[in-house]
Backbone as ProteinMPNN parsed JSONL, in Angstrom:
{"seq_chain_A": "XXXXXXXXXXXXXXXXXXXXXXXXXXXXXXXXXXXXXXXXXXXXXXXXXXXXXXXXXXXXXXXXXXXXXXXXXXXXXXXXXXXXXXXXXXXXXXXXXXXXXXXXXXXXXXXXXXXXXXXXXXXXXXXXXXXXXXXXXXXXXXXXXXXXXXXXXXXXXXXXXXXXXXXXXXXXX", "coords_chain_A": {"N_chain_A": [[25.856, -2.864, 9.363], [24.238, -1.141, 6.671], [21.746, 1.473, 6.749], [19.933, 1.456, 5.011], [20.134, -0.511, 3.237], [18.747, -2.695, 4.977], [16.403, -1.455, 4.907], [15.506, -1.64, 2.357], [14.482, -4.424, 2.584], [12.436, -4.776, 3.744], [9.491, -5.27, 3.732], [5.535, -4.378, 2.952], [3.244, -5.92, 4.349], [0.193, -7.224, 4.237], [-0.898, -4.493, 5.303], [0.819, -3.741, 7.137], [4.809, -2.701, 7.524], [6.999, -5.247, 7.516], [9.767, -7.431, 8.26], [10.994, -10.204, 6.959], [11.517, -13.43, 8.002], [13.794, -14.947, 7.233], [15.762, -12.932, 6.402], [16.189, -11.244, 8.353], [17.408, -13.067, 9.876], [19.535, -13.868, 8.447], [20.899, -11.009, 8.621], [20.951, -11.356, 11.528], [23.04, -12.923, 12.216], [22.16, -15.777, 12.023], [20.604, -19.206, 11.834], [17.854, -19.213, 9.933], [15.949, -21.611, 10.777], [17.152, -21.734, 13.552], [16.419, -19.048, 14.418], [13.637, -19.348, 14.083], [13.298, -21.334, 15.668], [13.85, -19.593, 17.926], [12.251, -18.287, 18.305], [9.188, -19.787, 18.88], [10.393, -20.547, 21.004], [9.587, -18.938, 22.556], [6.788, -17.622, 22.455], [4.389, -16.667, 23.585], [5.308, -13.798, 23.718], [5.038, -12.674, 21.844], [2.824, -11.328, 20.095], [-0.397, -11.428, 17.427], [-0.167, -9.516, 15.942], [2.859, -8.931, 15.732], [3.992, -10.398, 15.218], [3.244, -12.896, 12.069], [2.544, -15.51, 10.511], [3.255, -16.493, 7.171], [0.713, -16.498, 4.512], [-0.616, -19.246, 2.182], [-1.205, -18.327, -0.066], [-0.194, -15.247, -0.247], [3.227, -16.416, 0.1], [2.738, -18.015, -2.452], [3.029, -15.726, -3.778], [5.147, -13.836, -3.227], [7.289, -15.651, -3.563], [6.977, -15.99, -6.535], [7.74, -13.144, -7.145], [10.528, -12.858, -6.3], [12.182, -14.762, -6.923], [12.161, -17.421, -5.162], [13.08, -20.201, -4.125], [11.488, -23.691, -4.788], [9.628, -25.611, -2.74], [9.774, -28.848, -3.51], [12.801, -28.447, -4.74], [14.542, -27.964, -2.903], [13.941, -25.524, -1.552], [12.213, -23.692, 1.187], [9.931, -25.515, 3.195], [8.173, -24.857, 4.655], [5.87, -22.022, 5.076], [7.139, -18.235, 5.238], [7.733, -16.746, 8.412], [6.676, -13.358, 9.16], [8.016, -10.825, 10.851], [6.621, -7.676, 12.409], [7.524, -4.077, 13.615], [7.39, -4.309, 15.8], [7.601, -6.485, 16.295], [10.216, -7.078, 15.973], [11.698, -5.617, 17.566], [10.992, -7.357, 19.928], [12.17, -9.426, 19.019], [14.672, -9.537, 19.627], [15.276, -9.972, 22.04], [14.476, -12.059, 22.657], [16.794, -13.578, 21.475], [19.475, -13.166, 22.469], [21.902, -11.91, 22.32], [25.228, -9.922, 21.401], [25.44, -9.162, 18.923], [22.505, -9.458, 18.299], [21.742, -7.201, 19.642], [22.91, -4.874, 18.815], [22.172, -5.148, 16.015], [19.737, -5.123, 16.046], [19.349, -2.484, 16.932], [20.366, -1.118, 14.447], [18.045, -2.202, 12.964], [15.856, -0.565, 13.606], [16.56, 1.475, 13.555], [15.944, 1.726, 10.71], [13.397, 1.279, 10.295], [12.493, 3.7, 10.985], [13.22, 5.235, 8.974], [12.109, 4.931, 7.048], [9.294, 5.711, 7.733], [9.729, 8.108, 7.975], [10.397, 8.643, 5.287], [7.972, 7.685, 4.067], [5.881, 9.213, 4.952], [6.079, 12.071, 4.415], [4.981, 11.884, 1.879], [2.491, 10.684, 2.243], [1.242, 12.785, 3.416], [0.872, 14.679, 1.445], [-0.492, 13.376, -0.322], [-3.152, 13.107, 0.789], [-3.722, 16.127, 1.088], [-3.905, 16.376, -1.919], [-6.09, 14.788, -2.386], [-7.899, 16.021, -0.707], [-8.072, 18.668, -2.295], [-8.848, 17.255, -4.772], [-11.851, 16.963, -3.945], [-12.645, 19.019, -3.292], [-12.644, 20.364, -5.322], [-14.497, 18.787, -7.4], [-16.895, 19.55, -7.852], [-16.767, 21.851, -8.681], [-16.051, 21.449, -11.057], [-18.478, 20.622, -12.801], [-19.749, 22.604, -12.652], [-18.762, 24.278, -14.329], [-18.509, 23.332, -16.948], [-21.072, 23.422, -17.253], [-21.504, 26.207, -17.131], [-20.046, 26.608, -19.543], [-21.68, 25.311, -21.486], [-24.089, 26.49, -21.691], [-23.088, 29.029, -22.521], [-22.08, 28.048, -25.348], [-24.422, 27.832, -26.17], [-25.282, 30.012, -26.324], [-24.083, 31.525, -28.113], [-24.546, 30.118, -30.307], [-27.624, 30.314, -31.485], [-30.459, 29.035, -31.649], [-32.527, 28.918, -34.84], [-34.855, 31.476, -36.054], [-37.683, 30.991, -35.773], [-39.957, 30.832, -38.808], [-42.741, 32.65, -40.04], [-44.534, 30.697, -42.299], [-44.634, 31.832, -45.617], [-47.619, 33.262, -47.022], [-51.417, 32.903, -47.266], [-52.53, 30.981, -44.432], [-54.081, 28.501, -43.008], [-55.829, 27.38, -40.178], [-57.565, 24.097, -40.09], [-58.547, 23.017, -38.192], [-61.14, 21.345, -35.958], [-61.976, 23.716, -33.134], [-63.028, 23.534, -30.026]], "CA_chain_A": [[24.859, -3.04, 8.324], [23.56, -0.071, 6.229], [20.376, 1.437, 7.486], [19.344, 1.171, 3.391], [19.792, -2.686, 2.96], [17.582, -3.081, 5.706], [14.95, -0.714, 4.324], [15.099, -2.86, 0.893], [14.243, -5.762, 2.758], [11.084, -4.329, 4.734], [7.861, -5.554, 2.556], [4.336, -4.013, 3.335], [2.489, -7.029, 4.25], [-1.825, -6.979, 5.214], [-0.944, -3.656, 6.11], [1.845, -3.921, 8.113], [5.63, -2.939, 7.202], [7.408, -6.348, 8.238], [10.404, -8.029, 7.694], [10.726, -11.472, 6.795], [12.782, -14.351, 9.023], [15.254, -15.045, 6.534], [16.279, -11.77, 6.544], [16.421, -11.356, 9.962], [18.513, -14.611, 10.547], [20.941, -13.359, 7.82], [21.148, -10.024, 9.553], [21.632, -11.549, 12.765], [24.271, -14.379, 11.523], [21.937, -17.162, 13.02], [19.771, -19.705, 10.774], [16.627, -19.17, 9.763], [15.472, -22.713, 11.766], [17.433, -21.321, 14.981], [15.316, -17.67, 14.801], [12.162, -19.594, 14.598], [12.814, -22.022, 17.0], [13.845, -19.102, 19.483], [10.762, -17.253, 18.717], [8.682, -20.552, 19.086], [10.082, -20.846, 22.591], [9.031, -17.409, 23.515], [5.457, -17.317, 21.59], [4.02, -15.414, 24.748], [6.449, -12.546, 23.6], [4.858, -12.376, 19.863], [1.633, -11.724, 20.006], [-0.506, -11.545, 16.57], [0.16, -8.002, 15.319], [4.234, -8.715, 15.891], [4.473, -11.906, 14.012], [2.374, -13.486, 11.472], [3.257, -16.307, 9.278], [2.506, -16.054, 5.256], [-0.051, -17.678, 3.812], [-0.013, -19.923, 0.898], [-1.072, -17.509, -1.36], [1.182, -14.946, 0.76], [4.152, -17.141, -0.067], [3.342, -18.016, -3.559], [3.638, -14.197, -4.304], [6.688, -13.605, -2.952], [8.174, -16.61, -4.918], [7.222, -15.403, -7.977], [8.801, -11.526, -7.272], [11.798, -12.822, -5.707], [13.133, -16.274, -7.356], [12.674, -18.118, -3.957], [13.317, -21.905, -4.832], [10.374, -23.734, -4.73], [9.929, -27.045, -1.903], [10.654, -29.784, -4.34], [14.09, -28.333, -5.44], [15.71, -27.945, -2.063], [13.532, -24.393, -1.064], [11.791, -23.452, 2.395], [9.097, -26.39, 3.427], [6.845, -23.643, 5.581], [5.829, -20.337, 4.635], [8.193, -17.997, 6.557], [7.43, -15.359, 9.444], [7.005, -11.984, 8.926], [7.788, -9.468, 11.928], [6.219, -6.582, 12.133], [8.537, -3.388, 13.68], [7.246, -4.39, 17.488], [8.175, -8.306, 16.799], [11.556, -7.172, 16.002], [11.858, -5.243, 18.843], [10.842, -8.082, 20.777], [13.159, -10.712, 18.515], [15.85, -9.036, 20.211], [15.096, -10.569, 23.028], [14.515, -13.489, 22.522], [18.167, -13.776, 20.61], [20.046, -12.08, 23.447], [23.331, -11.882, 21.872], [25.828, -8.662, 21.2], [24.892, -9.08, 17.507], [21.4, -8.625, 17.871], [21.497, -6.022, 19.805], [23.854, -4.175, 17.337], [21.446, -5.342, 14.699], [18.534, -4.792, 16.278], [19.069, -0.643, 16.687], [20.106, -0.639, 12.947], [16.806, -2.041, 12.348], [14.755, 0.342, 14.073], [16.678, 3.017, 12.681], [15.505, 1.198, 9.109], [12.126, 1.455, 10.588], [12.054, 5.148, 11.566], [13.967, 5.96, 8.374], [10.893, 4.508, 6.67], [8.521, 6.466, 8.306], [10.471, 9.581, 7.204], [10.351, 8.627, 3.682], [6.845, 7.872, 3.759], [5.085, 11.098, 5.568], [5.489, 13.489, 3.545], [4.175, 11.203, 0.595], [1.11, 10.481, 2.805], [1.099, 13.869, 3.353], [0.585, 15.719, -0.218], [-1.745, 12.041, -1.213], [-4.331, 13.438, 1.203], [-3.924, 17.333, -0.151], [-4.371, 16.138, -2.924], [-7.494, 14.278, -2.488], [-8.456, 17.298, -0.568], [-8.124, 19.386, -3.715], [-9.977, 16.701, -5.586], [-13.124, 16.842, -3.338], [-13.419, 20.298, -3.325], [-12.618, 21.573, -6.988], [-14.7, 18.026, -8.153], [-17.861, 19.995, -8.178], [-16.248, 22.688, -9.66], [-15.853, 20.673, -12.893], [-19.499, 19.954, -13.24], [-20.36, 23.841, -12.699], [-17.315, 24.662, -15.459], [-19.352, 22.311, -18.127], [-22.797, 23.968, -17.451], [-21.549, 27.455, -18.04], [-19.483, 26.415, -21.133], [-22.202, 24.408, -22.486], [-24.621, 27.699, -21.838], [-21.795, 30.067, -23.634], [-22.283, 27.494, -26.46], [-25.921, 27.995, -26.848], [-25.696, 31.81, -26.584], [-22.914, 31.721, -29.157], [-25.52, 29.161, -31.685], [-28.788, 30.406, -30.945], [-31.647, 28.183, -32.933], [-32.57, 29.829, -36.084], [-35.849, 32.272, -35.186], [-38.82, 29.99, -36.442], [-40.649, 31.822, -39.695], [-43.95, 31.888, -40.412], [-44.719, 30.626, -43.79], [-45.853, 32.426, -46.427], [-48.979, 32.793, -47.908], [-52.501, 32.377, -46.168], [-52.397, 29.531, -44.057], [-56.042, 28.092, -42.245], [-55.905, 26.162, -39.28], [-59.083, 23.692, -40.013], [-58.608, 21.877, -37.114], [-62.16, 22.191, -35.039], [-61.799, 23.95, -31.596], [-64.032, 22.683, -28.957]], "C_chain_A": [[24.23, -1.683, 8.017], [22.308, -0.153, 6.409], [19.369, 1.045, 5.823], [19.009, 0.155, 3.322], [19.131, -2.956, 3.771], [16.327, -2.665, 5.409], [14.863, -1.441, 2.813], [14.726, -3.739, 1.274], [12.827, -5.703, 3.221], [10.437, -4.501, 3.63], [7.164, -5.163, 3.399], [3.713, -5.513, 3.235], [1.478, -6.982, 5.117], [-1.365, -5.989, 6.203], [-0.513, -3.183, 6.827], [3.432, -4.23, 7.158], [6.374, -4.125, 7.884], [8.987, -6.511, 7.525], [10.799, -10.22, 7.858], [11.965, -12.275, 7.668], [13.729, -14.235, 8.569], [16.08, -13.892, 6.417], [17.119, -11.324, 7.156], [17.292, -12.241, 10.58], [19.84, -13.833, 9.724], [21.373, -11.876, 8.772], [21.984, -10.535, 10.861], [22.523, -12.737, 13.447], [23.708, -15.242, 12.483], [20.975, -17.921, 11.659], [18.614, -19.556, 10.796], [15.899, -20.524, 10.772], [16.077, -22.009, 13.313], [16.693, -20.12, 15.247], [14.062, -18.243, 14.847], [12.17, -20.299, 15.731], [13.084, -21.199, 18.62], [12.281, -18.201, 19.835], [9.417, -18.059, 19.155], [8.641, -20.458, 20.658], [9.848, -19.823, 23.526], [7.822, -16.878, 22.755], [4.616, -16.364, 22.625], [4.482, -14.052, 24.278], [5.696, -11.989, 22.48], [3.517, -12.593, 19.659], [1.053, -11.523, 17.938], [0.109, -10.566, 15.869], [1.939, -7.695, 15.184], [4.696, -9.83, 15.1], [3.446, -12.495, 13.376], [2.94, -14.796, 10.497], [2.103, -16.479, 7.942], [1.858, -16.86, 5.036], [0.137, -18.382, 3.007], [-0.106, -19.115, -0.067], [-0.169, -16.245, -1.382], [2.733, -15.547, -0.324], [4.57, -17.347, -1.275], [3.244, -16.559, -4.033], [4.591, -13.933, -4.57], [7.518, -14.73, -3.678], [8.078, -15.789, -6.079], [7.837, -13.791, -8.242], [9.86, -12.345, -6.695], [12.97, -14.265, -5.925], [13.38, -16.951, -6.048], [12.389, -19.052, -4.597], [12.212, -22.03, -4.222], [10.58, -25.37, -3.795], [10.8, -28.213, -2.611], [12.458, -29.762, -4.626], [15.212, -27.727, -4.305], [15.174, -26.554, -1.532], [12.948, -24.825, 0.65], [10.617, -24.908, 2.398], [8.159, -25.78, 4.187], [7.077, -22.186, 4.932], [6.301, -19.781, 5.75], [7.213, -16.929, 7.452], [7.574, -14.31, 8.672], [6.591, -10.842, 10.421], [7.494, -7.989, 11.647], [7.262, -5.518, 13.197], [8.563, -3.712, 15.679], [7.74, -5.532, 17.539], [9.498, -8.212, 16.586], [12.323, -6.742, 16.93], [12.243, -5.953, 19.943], [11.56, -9.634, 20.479], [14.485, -10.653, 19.43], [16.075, -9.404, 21.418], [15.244, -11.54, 23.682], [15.725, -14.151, 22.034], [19.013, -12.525, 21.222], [21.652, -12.643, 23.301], [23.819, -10.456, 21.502], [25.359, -8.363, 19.68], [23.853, -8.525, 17.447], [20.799, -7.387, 18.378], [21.907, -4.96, 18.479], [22.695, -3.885, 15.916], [19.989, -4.623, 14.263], [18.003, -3.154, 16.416], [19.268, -0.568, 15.262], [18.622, -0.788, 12.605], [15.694, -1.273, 12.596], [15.281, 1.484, 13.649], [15.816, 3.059, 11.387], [13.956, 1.79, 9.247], [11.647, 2.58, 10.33], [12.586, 6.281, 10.245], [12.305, 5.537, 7.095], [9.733, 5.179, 6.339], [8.216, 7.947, 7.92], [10.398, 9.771, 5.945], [8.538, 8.735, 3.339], [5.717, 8.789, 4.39], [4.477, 11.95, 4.992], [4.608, 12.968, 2.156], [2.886, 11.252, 1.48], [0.27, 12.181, 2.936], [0.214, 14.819, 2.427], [-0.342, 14.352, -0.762], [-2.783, 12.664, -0.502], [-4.385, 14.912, 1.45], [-4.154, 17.297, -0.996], [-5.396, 15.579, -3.324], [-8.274, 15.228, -2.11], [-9.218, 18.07, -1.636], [-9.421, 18.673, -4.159], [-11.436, 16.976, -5.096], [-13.354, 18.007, -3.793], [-13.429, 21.041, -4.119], [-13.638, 20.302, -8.038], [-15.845, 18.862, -8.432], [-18.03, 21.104, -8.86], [-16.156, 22.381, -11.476], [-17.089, 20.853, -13.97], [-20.143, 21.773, -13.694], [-19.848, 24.732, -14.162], [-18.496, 24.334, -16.639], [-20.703, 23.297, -18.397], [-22.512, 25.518, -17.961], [-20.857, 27.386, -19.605], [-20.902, 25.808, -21.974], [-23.13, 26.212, -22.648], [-24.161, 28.656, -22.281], [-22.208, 29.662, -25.047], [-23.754, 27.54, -27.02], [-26.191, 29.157, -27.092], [-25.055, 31.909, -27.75], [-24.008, 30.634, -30.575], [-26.614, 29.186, -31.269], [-29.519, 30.102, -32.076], [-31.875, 29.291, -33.489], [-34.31, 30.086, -35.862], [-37.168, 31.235, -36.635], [-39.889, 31.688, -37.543], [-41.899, 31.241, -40.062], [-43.959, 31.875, -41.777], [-45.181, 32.071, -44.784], [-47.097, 32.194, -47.583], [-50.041, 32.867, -46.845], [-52.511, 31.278, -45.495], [-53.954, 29.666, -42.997], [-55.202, 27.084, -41.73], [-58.023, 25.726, -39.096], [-59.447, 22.839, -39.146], [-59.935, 22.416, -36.44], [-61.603, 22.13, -33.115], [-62.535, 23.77, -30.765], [-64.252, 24.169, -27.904]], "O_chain_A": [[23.714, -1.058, 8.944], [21.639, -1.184, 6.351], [18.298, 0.441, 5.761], [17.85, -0.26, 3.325], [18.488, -3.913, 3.339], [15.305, -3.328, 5.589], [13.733, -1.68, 2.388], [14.372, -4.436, 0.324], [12.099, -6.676, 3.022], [10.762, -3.935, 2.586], [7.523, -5.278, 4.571], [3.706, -6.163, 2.189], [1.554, -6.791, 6.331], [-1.318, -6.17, 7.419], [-1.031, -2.227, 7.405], [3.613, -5.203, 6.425], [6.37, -3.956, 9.103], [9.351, -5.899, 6.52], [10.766, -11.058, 8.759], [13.076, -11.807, 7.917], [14.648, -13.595, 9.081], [17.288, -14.111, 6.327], [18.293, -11.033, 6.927], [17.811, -12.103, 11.688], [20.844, -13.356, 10.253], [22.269, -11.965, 9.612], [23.148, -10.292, 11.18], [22.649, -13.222, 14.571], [24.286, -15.556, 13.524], [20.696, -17.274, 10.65], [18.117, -19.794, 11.897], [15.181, -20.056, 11.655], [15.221, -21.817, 14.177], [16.245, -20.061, 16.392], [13.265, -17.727, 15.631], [11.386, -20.127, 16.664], [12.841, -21.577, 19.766], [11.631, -17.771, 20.787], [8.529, -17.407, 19.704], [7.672, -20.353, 21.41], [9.877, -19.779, 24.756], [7.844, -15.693, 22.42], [4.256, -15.259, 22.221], [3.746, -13.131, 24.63], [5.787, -10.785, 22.242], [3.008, -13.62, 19.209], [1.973, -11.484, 17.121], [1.023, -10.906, 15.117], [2.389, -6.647, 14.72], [5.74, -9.956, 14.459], [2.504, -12.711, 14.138], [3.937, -14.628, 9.794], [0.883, -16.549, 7.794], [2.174, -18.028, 5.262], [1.344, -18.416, 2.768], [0.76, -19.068, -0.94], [0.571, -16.077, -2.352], [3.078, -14.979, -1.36], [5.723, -17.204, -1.68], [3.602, -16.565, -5.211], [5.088, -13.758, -5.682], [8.463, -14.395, -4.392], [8.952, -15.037, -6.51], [8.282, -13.373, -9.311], [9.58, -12.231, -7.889], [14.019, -14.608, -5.379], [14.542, -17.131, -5.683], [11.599, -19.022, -5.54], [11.728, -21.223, -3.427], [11.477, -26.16, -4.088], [11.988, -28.489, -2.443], [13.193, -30.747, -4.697], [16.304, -27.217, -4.555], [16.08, -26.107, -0.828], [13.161, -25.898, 1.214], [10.534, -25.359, 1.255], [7.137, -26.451, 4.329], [8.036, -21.548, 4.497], [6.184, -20.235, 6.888], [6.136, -16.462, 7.081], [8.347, -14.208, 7.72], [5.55, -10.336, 10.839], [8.054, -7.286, 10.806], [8.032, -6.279, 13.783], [9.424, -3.429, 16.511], [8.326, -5.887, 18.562], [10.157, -9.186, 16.947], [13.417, -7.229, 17.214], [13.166, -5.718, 20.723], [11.58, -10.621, 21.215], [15.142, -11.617, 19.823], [17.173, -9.137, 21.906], [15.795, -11.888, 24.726], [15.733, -15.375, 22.165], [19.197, -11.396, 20.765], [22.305, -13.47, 23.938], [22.907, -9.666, 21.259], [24.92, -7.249, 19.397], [23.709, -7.445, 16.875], [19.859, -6.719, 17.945], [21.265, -4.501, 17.534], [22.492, -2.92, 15.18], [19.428, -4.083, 13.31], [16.897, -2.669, 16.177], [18.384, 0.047, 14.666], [17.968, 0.124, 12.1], [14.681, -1.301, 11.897], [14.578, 2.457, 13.375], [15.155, 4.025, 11.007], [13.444, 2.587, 8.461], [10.637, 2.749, 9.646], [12.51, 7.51, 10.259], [11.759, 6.452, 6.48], [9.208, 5.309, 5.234], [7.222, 8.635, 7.687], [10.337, 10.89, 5.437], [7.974, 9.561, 2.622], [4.584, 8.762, 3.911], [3.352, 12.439, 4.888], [3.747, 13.629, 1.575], [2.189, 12.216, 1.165], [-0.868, 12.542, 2.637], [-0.803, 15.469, 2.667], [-0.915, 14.556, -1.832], [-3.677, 12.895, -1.316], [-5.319, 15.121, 2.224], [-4.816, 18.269, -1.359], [-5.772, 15.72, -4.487], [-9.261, 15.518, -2.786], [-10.427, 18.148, -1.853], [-10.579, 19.08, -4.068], [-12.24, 17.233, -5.992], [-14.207, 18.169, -4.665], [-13.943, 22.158, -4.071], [-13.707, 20.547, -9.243], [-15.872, 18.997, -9.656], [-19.03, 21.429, -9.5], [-16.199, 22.969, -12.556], [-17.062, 21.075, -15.181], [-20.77, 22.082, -14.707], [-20.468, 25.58, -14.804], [-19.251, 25.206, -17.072], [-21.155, 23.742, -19.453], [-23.089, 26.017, -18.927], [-21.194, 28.058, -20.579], [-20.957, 25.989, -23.191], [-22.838, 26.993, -23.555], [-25.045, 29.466, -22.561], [-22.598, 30.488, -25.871], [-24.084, 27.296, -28.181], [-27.082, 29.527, -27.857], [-25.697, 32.565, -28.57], [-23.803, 30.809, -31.776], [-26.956, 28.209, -30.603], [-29.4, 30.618, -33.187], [-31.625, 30.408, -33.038], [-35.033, 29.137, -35.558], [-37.235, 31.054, -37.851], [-40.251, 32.821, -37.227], [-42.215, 30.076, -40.308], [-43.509, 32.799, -42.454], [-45.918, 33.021, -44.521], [-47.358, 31.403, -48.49], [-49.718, 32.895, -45.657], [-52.493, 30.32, -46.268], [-54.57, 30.61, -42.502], [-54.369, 26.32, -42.219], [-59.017, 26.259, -38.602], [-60.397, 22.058, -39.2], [-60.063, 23.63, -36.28], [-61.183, 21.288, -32.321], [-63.289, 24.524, -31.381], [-64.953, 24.111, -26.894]]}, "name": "protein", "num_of_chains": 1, "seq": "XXXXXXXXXXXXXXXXXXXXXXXXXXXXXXXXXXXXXXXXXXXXXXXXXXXXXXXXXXXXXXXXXXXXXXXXXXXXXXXXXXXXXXXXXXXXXXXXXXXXXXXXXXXXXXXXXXXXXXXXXXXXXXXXXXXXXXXXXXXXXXXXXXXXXXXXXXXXXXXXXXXXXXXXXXXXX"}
């Protein structure tokens, strides 16, 4: 199995790259009902942070990106698992066959190939916020001398005194 098609399958989910059962069963030529019920009988193994299962709103997401059939029409009847890169680790385990071993290093390559891709992006996103912070006040300082350029450059027109005699009859106290 190409380390790629496994990295297409990995969704970010609450924060956590995961991959989903069905996936995982296809990967590791067993059925989606036989991977849960082995991970069921080893729930000790899978604590929260390694397996989660999708919510409803979760679930209907992913339907609507991915054309999963819907209950009524012959689809899933539970929202599926999603392992996170330690529950797959620890799937492997639990589904102690030559396959998933096999399967199970591609997918941690997938993992680590992942990781690699996203780095250097994380990388240059927080240089770049950097930047922002510290040239934002720069902006504001930019403005004030331009605007002050613009007043030297249109300086109000020099107030004239009338002509003629003029009386101020106002009384002064």
């Amino acid at each position: 199995m190409p380390v790629e098609h496994i990295c297409r399958s990995i969704l970010v989910l609450r924060g956590h790259k995961a991959l989903l059962d069905e996936h995982l069963s296809g990967l590791y030529g067993v059925t989606t009902s036989a991977l849960v019920q082995a991970v069921k009988r080893n729930m000790r193994r899978f604590p929260k942070d390694f397996l989660f299962q999708l919510t409803a709103a979760e679930w209907a997401a992913l339907r609507s990106q991915s054309v999963i059939s819907t209950p009524p029409r012959g689809g899933r009847r539970y929202a599926p698992y999603a392992f996170t890169e330690q529950g797959v680790a620890m799937l492997s385990s639990a589904l102690a066959s030559e396959q998933a071993i096999a399967v199970n290093i591609q997918i941690m390559r997938a993992f680590v190939r992942m990781r690699e891709i996203l780095s250097p992006n994380a990388t240059l996103a927080r240089k770049l916020d950097d930047l922002e912070r510290k040239y934002r006040h720069h902006d504001d300082a930019i403005k004030a001398i331009l605007s002050a350029i613009h007043e030297l450059m249109n300086p109000p027109a020099p107030k004239r005194r009338p002509t003629g005699f003029t009386a101020d009859l106002r009384k002064k106290n």
